[in-house]
C-alpha positions in Angstrom: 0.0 0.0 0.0 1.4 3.7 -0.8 0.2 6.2 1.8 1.0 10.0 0.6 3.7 11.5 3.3 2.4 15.2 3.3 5.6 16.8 4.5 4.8 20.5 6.4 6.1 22.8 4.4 4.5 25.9 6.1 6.2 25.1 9.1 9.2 27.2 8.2 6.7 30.2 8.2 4.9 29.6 11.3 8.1 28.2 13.4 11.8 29.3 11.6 12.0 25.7 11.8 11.8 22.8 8.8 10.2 19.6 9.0 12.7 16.4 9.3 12.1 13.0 8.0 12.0 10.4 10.5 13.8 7.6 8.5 13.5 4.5 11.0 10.0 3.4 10.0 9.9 4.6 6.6 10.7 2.2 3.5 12.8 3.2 1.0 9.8 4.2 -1.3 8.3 6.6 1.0 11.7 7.9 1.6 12.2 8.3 -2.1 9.2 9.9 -2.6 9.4 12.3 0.3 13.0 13.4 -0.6 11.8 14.2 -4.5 9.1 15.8 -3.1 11.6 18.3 -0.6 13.9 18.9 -2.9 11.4 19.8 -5.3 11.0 23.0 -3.2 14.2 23.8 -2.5 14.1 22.7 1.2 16.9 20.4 2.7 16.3 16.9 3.6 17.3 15.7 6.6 16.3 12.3 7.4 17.2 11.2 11.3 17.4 7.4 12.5 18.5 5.9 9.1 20.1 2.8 8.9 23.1 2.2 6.4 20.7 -0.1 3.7 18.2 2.9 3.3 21.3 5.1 3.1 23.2 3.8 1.1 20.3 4.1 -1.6 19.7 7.2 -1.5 23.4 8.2 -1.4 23.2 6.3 -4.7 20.5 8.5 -6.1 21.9 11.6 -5.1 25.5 12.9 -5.5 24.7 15.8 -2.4 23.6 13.3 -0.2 26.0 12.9 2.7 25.2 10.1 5.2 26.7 10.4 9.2 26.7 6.8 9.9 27.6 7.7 14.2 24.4 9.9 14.1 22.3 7.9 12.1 21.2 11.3 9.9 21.3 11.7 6.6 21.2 15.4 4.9 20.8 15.9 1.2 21.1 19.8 -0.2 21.1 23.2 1.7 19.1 25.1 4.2 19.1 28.4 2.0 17.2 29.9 4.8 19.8 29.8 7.8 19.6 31.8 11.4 21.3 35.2 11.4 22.8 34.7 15.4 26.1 34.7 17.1 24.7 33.2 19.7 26.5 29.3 20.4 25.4 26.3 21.4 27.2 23.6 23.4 26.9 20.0 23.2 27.8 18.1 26.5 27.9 14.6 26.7 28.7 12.2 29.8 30.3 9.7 26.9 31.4 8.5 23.8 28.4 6.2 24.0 26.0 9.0 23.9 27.6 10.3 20.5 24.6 9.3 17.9 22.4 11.5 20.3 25.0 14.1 20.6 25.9 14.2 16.7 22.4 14.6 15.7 22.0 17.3 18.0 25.1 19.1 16.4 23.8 18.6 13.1 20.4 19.5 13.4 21.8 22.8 14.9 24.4 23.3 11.9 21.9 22.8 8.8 20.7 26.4 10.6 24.4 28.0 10.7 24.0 27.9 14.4 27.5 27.8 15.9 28.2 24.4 18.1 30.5 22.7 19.6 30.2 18.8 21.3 32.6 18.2 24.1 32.6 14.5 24.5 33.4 12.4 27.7 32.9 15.0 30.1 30.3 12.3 32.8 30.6 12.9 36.2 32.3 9.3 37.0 35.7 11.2 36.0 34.2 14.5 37.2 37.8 16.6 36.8 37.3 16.2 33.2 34.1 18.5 33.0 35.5 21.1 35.7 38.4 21.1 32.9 36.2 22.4 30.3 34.0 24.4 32.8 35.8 27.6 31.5 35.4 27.0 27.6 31.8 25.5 27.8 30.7 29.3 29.4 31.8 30.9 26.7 28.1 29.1 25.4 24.7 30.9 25.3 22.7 27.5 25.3 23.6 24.3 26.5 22.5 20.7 25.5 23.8 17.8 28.1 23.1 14.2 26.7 23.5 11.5 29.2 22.7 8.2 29.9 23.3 5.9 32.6 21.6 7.8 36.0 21.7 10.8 33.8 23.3 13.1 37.1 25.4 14.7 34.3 22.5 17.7 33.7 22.0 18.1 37.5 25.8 18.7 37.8 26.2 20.9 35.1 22.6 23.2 36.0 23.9 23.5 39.5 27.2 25.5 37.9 26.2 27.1 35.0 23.6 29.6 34.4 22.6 29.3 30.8 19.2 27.9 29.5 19.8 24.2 29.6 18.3 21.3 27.9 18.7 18.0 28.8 18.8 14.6 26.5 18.4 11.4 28.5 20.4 8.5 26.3 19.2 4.6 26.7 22.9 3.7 27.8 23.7 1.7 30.6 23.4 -1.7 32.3 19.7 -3.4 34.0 18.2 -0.8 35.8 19.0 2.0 33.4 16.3 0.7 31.3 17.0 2.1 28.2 17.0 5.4 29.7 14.0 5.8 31.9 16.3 5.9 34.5 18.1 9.3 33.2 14.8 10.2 31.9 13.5 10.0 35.7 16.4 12.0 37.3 16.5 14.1 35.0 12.3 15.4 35.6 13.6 14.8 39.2 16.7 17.0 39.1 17.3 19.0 42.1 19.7 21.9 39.7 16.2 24.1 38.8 15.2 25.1 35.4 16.2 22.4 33.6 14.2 21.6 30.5 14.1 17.8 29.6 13.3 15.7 26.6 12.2 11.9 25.5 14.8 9.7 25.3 17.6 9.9 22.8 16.1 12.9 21.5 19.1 14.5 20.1 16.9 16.5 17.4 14.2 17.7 19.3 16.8 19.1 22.0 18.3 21.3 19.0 14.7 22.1 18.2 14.2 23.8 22.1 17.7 25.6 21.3 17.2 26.9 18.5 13.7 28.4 19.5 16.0 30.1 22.7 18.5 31.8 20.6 15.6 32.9 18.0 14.1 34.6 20.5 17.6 36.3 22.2 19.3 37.3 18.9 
């Protein structure tokens, strides 16, 4: 059966934001058909949670295509529309484990021109490695902390830094991590206040959040 996709197109004028492709439960056709349909109006694709088969066809169809295996995303074309900011965005993550989350954070926020860095392997179980970077990661106007495990990481980092922060529980860890809900929990439980939390893995959405903060403070 071949169900239309209606991709949003208005929602760059109501929101300053485009419309990704969620590329884990689509086939190939419907990915096909929603790319030729995106690119047919000069938006970008960018498809999240691809595997490597679906990819790799679609990298075959189109010589712009680039695929970022670690973060599952594939991006085919430009965002001609990009956000006029200086404002920056970090990317903290407990560990290397958390890097598909991480990396599709950082690359939904470059498609915009948004200026973002990752710093990798900061957790708290080696906690002189994020006091290290303390100094640099300030220099930051938002900042995105991906952890999995018990997820302390954002509690950690909102109890020392003041910037608008958005936390991305990660489905990493052993038995009673349970794919996350436990970060998920404490992070909602988080004693550091004002810290804004999304679903699980949720790497995209979290640049979603940032990008609506530094819209509205550029």
């Amino acid at each position: 059966m071949n169900l239309d996709i209606r991709f949003d197109f208005q929602r760059r004028e109501r929101l300053g934001l485009i419309e990704a492709i969620w590329g884990k439960d689509k086939s190939i056709d419907q990915l096909k058909r929603v790319t030729e349909n995106v690119l047919g109006k000069n938006e970008v694709v960018f498809i999240t949670r691809i595997n490597s088969e679906k990819a790799n066809i679609l990298l075959n169809l189109y010589d712009e295509a680039r695929f970022y295996e670690e973060a599952k995303c594939l991006i085919i074309g430009d965002n001609f529309n990009k956000i006029n900011t200086n404002k920056k965005v970090a990317i903290i993550s407990g560990g290397s484990s958390d890097l598909a989350v991480t990396l599709e954070a950082q690359l939904a926020l470059e498609i915009y021109g948004v200026n973002c860095k990752s710093f990798i392997d900061v957790g708290v179980a080696g906690l002189h490695r994020l006091i290290g970077q303390l100094e640099e990661i300030n220099k930051y106007d938002v900042l995105i902390v991906c952890a999995g495990m018990e997820g302390a990481l954002a509690t950690v980092v909102g109890g020392l830094m003041a910037q608008p922060i958005i936390a991305v529980p990660v489905s990493v860890g052993y038995g009673v991590s349970k794919d996350g809900e436990t970060a998920l929990n404490s992070m909602l439980s988080s004693c550091s206040p004002g810290i804004a939390v999304m679903n699980i893995d949720n790497g995209y959405g979290a640049a979603m959040a940032a990008l609506r903060i530094v819209k509205s403070i550029s």
